[in-house]
N, C-alpha and C positions, 0 to 999 in steps of 0.2 A: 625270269628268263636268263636264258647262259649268251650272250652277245658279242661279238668279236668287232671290234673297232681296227682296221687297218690303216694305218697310217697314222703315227703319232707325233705328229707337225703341231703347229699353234695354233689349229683349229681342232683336230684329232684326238689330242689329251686332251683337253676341256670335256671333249665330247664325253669320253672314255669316262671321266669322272663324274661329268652329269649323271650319266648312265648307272653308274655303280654308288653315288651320292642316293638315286632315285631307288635303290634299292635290290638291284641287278647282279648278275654275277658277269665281272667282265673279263676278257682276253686283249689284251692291247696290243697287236701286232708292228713290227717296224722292221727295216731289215738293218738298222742302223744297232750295233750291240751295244756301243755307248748308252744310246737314248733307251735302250729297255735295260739296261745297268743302272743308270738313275732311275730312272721310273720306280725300278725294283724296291730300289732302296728309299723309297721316300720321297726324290729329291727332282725339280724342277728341271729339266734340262736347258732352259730358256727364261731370264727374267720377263716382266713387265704385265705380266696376265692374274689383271688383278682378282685374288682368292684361291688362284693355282695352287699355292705352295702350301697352305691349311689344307684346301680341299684335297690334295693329292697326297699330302701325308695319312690324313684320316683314313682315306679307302684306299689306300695300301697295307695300312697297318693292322685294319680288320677283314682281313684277305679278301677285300671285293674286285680287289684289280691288281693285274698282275703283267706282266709282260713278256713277250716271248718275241725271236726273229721265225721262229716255225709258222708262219700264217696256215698253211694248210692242217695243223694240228690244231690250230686254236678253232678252226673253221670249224672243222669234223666236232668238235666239240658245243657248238653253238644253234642256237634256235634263229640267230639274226644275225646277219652279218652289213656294218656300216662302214662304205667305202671314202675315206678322206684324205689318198694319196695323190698328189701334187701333179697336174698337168701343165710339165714345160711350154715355151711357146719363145720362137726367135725375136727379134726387133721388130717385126712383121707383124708378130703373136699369129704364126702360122703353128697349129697343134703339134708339139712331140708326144705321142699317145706311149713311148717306151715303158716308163716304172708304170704308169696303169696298166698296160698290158700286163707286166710282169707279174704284178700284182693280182691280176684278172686272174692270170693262169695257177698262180698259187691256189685262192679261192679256190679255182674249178677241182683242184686234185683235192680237194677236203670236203666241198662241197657234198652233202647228203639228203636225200628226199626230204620235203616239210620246210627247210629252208628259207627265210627274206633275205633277200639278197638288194641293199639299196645305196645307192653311188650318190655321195654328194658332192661331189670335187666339180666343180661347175663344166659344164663340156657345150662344144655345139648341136644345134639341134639336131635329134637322128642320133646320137650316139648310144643312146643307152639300147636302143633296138638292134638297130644294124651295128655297132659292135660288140657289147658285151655282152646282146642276151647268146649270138653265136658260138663267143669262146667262152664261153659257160656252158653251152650244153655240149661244146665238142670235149673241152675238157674233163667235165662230169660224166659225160654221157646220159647226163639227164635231161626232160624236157622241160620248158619253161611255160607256167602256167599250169603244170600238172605236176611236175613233180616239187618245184623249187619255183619262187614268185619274183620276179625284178621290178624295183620302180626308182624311179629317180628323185630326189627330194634334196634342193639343192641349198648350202648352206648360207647363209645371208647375216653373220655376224662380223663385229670388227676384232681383231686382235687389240687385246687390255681390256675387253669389256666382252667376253664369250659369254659371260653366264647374264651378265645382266642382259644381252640383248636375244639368250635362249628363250626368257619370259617376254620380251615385249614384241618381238615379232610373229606373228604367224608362221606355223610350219608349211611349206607349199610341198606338196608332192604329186606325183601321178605315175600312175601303173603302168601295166605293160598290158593286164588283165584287170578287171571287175574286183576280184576276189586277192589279188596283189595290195591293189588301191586300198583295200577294207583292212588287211593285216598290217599294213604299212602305217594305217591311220590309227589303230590299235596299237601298234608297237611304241608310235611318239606318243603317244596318249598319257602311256604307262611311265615313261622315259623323261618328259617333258615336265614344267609346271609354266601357265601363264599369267602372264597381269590380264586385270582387266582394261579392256583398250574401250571405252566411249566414241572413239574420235571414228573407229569403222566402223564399215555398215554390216558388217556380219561380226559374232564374237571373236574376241582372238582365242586361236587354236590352231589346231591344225584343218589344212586345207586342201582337200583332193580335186586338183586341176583338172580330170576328166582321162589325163592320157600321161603321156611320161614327157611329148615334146611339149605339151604347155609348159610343165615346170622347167625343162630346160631352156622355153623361152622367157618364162617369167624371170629368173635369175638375169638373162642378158637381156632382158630391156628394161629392167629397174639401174643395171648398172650405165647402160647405154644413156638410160635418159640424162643422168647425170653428166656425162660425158660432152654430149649436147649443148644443155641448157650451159654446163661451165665454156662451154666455145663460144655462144653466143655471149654471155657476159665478156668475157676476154674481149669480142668485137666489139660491145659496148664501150668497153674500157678505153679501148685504145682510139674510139672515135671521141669517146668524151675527153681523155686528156688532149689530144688536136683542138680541142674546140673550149677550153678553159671548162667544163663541169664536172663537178664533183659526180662521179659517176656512183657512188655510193648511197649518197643521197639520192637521187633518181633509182638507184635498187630500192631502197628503204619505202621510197614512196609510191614504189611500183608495186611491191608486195603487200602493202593497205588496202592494197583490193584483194580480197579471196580467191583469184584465179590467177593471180600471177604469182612466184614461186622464184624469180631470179636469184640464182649462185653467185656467187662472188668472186670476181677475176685474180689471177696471179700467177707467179713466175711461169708454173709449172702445174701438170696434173700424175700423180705417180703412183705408185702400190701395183700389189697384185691383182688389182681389180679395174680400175676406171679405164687407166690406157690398154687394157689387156681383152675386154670381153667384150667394150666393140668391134674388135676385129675379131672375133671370135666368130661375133655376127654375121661380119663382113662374108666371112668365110663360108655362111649358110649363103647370103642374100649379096653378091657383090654389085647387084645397082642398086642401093641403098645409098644416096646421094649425101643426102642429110648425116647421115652417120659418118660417111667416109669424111667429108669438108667440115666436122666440128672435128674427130682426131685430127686432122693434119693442121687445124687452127689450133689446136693445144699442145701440140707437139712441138708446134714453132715458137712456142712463148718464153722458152729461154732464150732464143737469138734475139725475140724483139726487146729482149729484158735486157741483154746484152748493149744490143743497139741501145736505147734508152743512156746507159751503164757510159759510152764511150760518146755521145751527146751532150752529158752532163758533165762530164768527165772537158771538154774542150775539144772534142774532136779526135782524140787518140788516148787509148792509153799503154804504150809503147811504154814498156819500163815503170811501171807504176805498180805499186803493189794492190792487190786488191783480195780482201780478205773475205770470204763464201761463206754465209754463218747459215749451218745444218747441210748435213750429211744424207738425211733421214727423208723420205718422200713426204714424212708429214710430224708432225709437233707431236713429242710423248714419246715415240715408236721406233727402236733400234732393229731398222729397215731399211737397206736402200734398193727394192725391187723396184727397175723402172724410175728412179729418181728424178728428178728435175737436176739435181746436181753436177749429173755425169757432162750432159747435153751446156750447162753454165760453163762449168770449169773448162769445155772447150772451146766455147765463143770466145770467153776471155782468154785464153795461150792463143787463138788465134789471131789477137787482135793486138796481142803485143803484150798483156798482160805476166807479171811474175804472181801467179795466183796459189793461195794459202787457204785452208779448210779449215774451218770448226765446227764441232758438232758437242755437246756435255754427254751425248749417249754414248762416242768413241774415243778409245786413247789415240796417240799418237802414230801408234806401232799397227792397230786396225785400220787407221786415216793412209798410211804410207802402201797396205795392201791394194788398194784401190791405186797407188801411183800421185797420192796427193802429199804436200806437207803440208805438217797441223801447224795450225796459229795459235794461239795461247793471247783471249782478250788481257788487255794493256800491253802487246807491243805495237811499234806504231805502223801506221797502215796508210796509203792512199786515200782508196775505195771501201767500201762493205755494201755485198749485196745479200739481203738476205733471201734466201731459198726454202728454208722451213720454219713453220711459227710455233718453236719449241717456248716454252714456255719462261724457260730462265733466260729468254730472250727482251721479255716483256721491258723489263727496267735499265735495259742499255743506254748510256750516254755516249754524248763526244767525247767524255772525258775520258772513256774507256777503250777509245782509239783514237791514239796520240797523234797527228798530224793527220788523221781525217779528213778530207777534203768534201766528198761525195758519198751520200747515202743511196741506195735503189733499195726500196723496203718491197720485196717480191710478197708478199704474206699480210701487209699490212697490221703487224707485229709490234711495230715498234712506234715511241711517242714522240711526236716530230717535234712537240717542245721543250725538251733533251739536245737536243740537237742543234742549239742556237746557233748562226756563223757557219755552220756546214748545207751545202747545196743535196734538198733530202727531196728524193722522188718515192710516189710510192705507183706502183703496177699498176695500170688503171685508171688514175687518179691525174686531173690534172696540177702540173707544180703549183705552189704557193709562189709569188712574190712578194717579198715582204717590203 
């Protein structure tokens, strides 16, 4: 097959390479000329996506993929076309539909009979109908279902692990039509390769949800549920440190039973996905109670973290330094979409704090873009809260923040017995007194 991937973001190249790994001839559209200038030449536009930079060198260099900003010529050219262009969304995560549109419209003027045309950029439900199948056929002046197939098939991997989580997930999709659903399910067939999965009740594969809005509700309530269950734990948490219990232990031994599943509380919940696509839901469904009262319990967990932060601290911390370690929404991931960090660093300036950022994913001169300054472990410090559970966080001591006073371990990161002589909270968790 000849297939044009638009959008070549941190989901989009992987895809593009899968596709052209699996033996494909691909088009990798972007409107960015940088990112199809590297592309071009081999080269990763983005660290951390492990197998990226193998995988993207080889099927470039045996012309399986290639990259262009012309989307409407890669289209004209292609049997399939897979949409993985980036739907904005405010503080709200009320939809900006702009670059998909744009992108829509591209597609349409290349667009040619026989066409799949399948959107995976996660959206509300109803969009793949009532938006794109319209500006596709007004664009093309084609019809949909007759002349060119639309379905929605919505991506469900993490950034740093694209390929490995292409084989362990199920592909979910659904049509628009009968005979969309059937070419859509053929297309990943051909494209895909999977583990075997024992643990569900149908094989893994791909999976035709019956319609186009199951798959785009399947994507927002696998991420919703998440969302949820972490709000719920958060209330656990913060009822069990009130009450002196190890609220981890009661996780641990709540999930010994096979129907219980409890998430693990902390600072923050952040990325492109978790705080973002239950309101996406919201957006189909606004009496959705449960959904709206866990976001706004996770939203608020850096003020409670904060609060916590200036309890431990003596009741103020007016002039005291306090040092934020991770930048990044989560451990591994040079990311701060929706971060817990933004929401910290301003409880603390408003609370009196002189507050300092580290992160090993950023330099100084990226930390300063943001309006923060970097801290550099072994100068001396106050406070340190942590925000993300990076990993070269694991073996921190007091010794490595010199006048240390107070630890708030947002992440549960760090090993409190390090820490001897310093006043060490952790999220959820009621304090130790020793």
């Amino acid at each position: 097959m000849k297939i044009t991937v638009v959008g070549l973001g941190k989901i989009g190249l992987p895809l593009a390479v899968q596709f052209a790994k699996s033996g494909h001839q691909v088009h990798g559209a972007d409107v960015s000329q940088k990112v199809v200038d590297l592309v071009n030449a081999g080269t990763e536009p983005f660290p951390g996506e492990a197998h990226l930079a193998d995988y993207l060198a080889e099927v470039v260099g045996d012309g399986r993929l290639e990259a262009t900003t012309d989307t409407a010529a890669a289209v004209a050219d292609s049997d399939a076309v897979v949409v993985v262009v980036p739907l904005f969304v405010d503080e709200e995560a009320r939809p900006d539909f702009g670059w998909m549109d744009s992108a829509t419209e591209d597609i349409a003027r290349g667009l040619k009979p026989g066409t799949l045309v399948i959107y995976e950029t996660t959206l509300p439900v109803g969009t793949t109908r009532t938006r794109w199948k319209p500006k596709l056929e007004q664009g093309s002046g084609l019809t949909e279902g007759t002349d060119f197939h639309l379905v929605f098939s919505p991506e469900r991997v993490l950034t740093g692990r694209v390929f490995e989580d292409l084989r362990k997930y199920p592909k979910l999709l659904g049509g628009l039509s009968d005979e969309g659903a059937k070419r859509a399910v053929d297309f990943y067939e051909q494209v895909l390769q999977f583990d075997e999965r024992p643990d569900l009740t149908r094989a893994n594969g791909v999976w035709d949800l019956g319609s186009a809005e199951a798959a785009e509700m399947a994507k927002l309530a696998e991420t919703t549920y998440r969302d949820v269950n972490i709000g719920l734990a958060n209330q656990f948490g913060a009822f069990a440190a009130k009450n002196g219990i190890d609220v981890f232990q009661v996780i641990e031994a709540s999930n010994s039973q096979p129907y219980s599943h409890i998430h693990r509380p902390g600072i923050a919940v952040g990325g492109h996905c978790i705080p973002v696509y239950p309101r996406l839901y919201l957006w189909n469904d606004p009496d959705a109670t449960v959904v709206r009262a866990a976001r706004e319990a996770n939203a608020a967990m850096p003020a409670y973290t904060v609060g916590l932060t200036v309890g431990a601290a003596g009741g103020s911390l007016q002039g005291k330094k306090v040092a934020v370690l991770g930048a990044s929404y989560r451990g591994g991931v040079k990311e701060t979409a929706f971060s817990g960090v933004f929401a910290t660093v301003d409880a603390l300036r408003e609370a009196g704090a002189d507050v300092v950022v580290h992160d090993p994913m950023y330099a100084a001169d990226e930390l300063a873009k943001f309006g923060w300054d970097a801290y550099t472990v072994g100068e001396p410090v106050d406070v340190v809260v942590v925000q993300a559970d990076h990993a070269e966080y694991r073996d921190l001591s007091a010794s490595d923040f010199p006048g240390v006073q107070v630890v708030v371990d947002g992440r549960r990161v760090l090993d409190p017995a390090r820490f001897d002589g310093v006043r060490f909270l952790v999220v959820g968790q009621a304090e130790k007194v020793s």
